[in-house]
C-alpha positions as CSV (number, residue, x, y, z in Angstrom):
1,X,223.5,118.0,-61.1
2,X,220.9,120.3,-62.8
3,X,219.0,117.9,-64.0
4,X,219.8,115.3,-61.1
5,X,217.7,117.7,-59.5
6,X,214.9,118.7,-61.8
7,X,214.4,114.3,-62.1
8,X,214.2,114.1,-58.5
9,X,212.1,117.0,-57.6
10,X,213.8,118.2,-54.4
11,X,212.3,121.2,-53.0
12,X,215.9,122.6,-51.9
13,X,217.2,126.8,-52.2
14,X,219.8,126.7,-55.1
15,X,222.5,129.1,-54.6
16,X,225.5,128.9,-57.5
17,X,229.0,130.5,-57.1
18,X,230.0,133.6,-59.6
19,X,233.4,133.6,-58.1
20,X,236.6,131.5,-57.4
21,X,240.3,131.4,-57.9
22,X,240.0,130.7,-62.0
23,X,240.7,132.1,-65.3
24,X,237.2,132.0,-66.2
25,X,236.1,136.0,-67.2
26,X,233.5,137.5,-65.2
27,X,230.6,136.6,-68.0
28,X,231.8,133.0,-68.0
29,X,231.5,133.2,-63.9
30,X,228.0,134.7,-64.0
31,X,226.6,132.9,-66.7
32,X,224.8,130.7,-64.1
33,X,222.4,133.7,-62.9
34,X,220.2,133.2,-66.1
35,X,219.4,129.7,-65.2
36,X,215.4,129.3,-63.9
37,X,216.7,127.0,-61.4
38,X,218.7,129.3,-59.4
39,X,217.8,131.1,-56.7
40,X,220.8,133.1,-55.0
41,X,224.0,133.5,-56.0
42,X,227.5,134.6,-54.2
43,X,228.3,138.3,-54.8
44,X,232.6,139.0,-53.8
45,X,232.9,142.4,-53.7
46,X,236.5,142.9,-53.3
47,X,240.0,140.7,-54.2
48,X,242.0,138.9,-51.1
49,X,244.3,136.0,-50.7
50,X,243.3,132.8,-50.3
51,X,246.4,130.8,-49.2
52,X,249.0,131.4,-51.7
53,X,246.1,131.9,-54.4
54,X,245.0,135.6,-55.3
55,X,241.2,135.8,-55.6
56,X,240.7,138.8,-58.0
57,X,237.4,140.8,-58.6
58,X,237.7,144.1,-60.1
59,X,235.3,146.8,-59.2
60,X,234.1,146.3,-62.7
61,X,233.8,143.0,-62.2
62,X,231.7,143.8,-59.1
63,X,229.3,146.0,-60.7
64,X,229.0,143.5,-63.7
65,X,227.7,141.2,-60.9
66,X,225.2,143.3,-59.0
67,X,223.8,144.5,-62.8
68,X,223.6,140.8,-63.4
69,X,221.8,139.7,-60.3
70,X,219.7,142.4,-60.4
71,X,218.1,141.9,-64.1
72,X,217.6,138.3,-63.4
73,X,216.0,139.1,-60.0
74,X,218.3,136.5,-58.0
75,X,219.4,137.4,-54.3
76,X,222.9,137.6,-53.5
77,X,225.0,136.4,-51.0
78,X,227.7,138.8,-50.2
79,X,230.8,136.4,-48.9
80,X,232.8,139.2,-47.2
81,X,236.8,138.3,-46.2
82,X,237.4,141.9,-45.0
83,X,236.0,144.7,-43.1
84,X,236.6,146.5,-46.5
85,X,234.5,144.4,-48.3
86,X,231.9,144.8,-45.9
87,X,232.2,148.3,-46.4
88,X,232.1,148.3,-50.0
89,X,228.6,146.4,-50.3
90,X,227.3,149.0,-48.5
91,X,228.4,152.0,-50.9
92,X,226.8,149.6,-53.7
93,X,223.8,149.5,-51.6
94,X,223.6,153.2,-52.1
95,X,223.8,152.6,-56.0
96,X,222.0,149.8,-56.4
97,X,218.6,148.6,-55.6
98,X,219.4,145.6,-53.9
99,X,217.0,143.7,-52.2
100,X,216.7,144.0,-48.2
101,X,218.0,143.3,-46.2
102,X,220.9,142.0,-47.6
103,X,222.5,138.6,-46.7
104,X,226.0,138.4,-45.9
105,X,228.2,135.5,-45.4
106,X,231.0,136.4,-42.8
107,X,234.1,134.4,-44.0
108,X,236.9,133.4,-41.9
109,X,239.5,131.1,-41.5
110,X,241.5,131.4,-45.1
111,X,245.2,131.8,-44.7
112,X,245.9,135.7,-45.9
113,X,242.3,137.3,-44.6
114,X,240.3,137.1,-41.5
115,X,241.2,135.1,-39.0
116,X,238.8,132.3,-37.2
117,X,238.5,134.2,-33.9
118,X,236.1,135.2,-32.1
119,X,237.6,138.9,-31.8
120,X,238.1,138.5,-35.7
121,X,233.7,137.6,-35.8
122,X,233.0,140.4,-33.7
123,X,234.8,143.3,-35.9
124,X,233.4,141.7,-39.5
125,X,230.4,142.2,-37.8
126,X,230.7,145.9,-36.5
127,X,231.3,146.5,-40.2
128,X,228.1,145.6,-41.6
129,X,225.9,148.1,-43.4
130,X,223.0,149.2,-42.0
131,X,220.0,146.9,-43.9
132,X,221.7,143.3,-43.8
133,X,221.3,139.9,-42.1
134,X,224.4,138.0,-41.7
135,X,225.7,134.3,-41.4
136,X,228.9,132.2,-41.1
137,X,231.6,130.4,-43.3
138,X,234.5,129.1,-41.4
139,X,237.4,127.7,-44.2
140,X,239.8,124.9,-42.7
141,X,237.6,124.4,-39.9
142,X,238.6,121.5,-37.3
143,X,235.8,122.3,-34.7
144,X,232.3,124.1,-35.0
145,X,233.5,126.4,-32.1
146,X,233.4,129.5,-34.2
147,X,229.9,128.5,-35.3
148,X,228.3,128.0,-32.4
149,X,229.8,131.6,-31.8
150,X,228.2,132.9,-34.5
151,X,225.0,131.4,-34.0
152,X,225.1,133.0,-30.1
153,X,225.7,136.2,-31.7
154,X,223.0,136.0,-34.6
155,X,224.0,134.3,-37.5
156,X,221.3,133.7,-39.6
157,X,222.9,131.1,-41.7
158,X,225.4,128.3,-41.5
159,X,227.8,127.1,-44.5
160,X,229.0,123.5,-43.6
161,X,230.8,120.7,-46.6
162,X,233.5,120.3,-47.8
163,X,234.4,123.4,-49.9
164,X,235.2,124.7,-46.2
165,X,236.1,121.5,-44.5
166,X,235.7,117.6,-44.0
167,X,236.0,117.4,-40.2
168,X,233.1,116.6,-38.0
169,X,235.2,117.2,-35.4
170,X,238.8,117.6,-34.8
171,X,239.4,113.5,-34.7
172,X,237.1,112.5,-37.4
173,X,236.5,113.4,-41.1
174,X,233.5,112.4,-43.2
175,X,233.3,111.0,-46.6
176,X,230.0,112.8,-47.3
177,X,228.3,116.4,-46.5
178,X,225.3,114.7,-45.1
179,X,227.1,114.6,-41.4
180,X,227.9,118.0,-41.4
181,X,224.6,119.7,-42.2
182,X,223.3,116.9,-39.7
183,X,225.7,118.0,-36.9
184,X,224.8,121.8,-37.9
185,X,221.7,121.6,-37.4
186,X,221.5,119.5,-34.1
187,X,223.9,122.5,-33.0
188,X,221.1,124.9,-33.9
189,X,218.2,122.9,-32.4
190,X,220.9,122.7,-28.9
191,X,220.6,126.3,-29.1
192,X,217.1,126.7,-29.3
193,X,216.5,127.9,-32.9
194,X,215.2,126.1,-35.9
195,X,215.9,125.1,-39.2
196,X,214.3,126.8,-42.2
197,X,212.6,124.6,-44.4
198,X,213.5,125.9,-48.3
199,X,210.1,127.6,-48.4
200,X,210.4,129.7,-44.7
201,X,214.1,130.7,-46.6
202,X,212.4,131.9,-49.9
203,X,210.1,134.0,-48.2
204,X,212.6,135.0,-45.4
205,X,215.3,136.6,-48.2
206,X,212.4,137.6,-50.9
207,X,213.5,134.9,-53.0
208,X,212.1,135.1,-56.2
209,X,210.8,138.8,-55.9
């Protein structure tokens, strides 16, 4: 894909994963961080379950991350499944000099965390440090109900393929990502906002500071 990339010159925001349900150690999960290419990476700041899985990150781990991010200079993400976590980023906000305001990616829906409500949205959100911009992940999701929530209530961004879900709506799933981010963005356009070209989000999250 790297190079898929490079060959094609596409001017899009590259964001890699430094976590997931594996047996990988926590240098083999940030060893993408380095890389020129990237821009962003996800920062998980606290274990949870994930369905019958056990997503595990130590609070060594954690700090291993935010060390790493912060010598490569590459903005994190902080995917947050519990009001805990929430509150953890922002006690490593205090330790670390972590570029603001810091993004966080609200994530619902997995079986064993938050729930996809609306009531569950609106106390992730009363937990978010002081200094932080915030968007939306919905896992399993059917509808884009719970996004168009978010987005009402200030979600910055919007996670859509099919890591979270294949359903364009609850009677029809998609063999590509392309309809999703399509439908996502015509949802933000409905509600009178716009999409950020990759440039307007380098310089909205300091990218590349």
């Amino acid at each position: 894909m790297r190079l898929n990339i490079r060959a094609q010159r596409l001017n899009g925001n590259i964001e890699v994963s430094t976590g997931g349900v594996s047996n990988l150690t926590i240098e083999e999960r940030c060893a993408p961080i380095a890389l020129d290419l990237v821009e962003a990476c996800s920062l998980n700041v606290g274990s949870t379950n994930l369905g019958e899985a056990v997503y595990v990150n130590k609070p060594a781990d954690v700090r291993y991350c935010v060390e790493q991010l912060l010598q490569y200079h590459k903005i994190p993400e902080v995917e947050t499944f519990e009001i805990g976590h929430s509150y953890q980023t922002g006690l490593l906000m205090q330790q670390y000099d972590m570029v603001r305001p810091v993004l966080f990616s609200v994530v619902l829906g997995h079986g064993g965390e938050a729930p996809a409500t609306p009531q569950a949205l609106a106390a992730m959100l009363s937990m978010l440090p002081p200094e932080s911009i915030w968007g939306i992940t919905h896992a399993h999701r059917q509808d884009f109900g719970i996004i168009a929530a978010a987005l009402g209530m200030g979600a910055v961004t919007v996670r859509v393929g099919f890591e979270d879900s294949d359903y364009l709506d609850p009677q029809t799933r998609v063999k590509t990502n392309a309809p999703l981010v399509a439908k996502a963005a015509q949802l933000i356009r409905a509600m009178d906002k716009e999409v950020m070209t990759p440039d307007e989000a380098r310089a909205f999250l300091h990218i590349g500071y």
